[in-house]
Backbone as CSV, one residue per row, in Angstrom:
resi,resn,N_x,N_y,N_z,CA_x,CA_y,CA_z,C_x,C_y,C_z
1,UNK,83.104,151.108,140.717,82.633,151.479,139.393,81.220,152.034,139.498
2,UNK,81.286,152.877,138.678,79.717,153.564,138.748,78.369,152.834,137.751
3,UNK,77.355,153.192,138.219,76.693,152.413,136.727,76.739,153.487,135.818
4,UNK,75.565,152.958,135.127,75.497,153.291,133.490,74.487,152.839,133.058
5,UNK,73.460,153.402,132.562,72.368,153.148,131.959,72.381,152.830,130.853
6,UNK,71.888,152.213,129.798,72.358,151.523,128.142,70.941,151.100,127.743
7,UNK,71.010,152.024,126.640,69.989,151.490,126.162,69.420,150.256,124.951
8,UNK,68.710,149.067,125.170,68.964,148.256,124.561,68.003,148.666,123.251
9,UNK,68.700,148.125,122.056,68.064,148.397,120.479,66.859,147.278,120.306
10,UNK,66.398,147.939,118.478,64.905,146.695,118.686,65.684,145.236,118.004
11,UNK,67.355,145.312,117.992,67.576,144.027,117.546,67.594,143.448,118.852
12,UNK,68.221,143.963,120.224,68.317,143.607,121.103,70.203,143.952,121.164
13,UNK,70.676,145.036,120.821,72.003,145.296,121.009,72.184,146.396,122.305
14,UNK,73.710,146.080,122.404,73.863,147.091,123.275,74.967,147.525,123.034
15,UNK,75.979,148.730,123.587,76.757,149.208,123.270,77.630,149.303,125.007
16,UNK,78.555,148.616,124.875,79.340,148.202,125.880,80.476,149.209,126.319
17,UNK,80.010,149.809,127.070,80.989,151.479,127.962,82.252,151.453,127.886
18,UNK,82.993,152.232,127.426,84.280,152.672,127.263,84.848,151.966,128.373
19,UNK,84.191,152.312,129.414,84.891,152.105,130.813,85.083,150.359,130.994
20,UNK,83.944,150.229,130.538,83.988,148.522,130.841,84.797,148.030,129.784
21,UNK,84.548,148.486,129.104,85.741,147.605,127.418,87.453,147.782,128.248
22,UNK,87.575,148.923,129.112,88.951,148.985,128.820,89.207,148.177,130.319
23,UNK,88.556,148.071,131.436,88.547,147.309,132.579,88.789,146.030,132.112
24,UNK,87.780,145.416,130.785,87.973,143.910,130.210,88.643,143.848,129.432
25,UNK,89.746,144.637,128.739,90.494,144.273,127.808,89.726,144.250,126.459
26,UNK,88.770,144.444,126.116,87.852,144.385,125.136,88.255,145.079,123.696
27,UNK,88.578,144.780,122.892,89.015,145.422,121.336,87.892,144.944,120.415
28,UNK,87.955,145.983,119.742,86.617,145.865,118.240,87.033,144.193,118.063
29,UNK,85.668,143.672,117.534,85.563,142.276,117.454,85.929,141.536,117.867
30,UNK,86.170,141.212,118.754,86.388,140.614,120.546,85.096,139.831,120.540
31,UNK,85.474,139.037,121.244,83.583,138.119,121.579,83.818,138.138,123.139
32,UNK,82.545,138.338,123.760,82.350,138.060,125.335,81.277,137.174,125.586
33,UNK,81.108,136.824,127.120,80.226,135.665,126.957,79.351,136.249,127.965
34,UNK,78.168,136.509,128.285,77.305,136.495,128.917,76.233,135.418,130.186
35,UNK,76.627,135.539,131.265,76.609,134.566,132.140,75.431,135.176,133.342
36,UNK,74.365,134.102,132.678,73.325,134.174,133.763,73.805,133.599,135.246
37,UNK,73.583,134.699,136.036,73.993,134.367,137.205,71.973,133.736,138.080
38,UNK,72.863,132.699,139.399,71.932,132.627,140.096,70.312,133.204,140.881
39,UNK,71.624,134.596,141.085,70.688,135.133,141.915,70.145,135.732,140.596
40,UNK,68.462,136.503,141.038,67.554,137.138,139.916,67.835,138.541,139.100
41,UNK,67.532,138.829,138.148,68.755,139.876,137.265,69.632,140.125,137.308
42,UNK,70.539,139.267,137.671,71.916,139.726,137.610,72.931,138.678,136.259
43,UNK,73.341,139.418,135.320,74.145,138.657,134.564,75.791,139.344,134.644
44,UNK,76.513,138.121,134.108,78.227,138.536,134.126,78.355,138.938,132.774
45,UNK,79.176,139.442,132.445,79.789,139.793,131.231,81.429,139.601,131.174
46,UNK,81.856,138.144,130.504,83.395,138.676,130.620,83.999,138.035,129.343
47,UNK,85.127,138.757,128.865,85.837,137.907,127.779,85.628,136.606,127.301
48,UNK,85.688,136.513,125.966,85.483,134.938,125.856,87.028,134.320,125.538
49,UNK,87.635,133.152,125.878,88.689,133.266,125.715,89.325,132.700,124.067
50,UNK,90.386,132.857,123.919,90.400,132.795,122.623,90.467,131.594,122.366
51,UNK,90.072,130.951,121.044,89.850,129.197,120.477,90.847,128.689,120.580
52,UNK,91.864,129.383,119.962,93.574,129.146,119.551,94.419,128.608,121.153
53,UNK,94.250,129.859,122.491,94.659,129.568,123.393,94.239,128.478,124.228
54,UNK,92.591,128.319,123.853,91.521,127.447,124.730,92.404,125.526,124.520
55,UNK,92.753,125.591,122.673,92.871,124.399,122.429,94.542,123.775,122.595
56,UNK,95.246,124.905,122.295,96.489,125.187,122.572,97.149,124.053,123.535
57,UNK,97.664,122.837,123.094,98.256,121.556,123.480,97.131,120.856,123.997
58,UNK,96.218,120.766,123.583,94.991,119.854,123.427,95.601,118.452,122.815
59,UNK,96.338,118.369,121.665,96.895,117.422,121.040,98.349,117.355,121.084
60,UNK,98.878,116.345,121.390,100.513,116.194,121.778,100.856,115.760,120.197
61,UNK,101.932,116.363,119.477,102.663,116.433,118.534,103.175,115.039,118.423
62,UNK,102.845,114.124,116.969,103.459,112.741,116.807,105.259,112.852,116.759
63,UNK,105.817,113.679,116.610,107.076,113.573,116.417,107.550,114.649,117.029
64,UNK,108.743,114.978,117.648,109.448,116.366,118.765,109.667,117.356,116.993
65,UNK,109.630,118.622,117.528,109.481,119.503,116.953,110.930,119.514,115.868
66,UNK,111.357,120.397,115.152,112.249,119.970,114.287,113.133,121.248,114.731
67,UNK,114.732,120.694,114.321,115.819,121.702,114.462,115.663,122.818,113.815
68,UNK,114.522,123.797,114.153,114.627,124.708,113.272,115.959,125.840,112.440
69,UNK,116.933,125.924,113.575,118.153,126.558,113.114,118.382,125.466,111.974
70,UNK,118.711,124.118,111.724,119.680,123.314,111.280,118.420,123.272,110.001
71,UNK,116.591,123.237,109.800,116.383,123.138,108.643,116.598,124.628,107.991
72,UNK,116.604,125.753,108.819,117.200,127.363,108.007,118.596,126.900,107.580
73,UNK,119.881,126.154,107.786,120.995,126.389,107.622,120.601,125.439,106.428
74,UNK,119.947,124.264,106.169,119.761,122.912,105.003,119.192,124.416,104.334
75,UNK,118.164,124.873,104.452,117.615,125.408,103.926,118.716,126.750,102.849
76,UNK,119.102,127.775,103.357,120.381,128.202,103.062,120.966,127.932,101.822
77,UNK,122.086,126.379,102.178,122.967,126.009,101.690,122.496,125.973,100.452
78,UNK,121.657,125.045,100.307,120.414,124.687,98.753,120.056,125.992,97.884
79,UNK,119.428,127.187,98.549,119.487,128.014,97.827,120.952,128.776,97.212
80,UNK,121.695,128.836,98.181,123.190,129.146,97.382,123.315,127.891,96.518
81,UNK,123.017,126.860,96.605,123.895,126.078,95.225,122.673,126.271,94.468
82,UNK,121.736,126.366,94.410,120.524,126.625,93.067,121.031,128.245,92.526
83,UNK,121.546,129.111,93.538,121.804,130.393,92.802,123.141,129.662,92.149
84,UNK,124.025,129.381,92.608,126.160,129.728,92.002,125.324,128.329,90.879
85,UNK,124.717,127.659,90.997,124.225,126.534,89.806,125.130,125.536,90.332
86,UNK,125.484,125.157,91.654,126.536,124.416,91.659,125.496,122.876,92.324
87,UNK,126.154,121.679,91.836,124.796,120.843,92.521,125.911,120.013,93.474
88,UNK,125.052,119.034,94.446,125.290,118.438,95.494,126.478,116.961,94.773
């Protein structure tokens, strides 16, 4: 990869290279994380990962998940007898 010079704003922004957005997967409003490295000026730049995936079975479910086919078919039946008016 080649560099790239960037110039930083007086908020302190920068504008992150085509090239590098599409190397990182990067889409409008995306967050990345910025990682001071050891050695002297050198920082990382990489994706931040997402909250949703990060926490994603963090917590084990109190009860096994539900028959979803069998509550669509409960589900179903009920609305045909609320439409024909016919009851249980």
């Amino acid at each position: 990869m080649r560099e790239q010079e960037i110039t930083v704003t007086q908020k302190g922004q920068v504008t992150i290279p085509a090239e590098v957005r599409r190397a990182l997967g990067l889409k409008a409003r995306d967050k990345v994380i910025f990682e001071l490295s050891e050695e002297k000026g050198v920082v990382k730049l990489r994706p931040a990962p997402s909250k949703v995936a990060r926490w994603f079975g963090a917590v084990s479910p109190k009860e096994q998940p539900e028959d979803f086919p069998k509550v669509r078919e409960e589900f179903e039946k009920a609305v045909a007898q609320e439409v024909t008016g016919e009851t249980r």
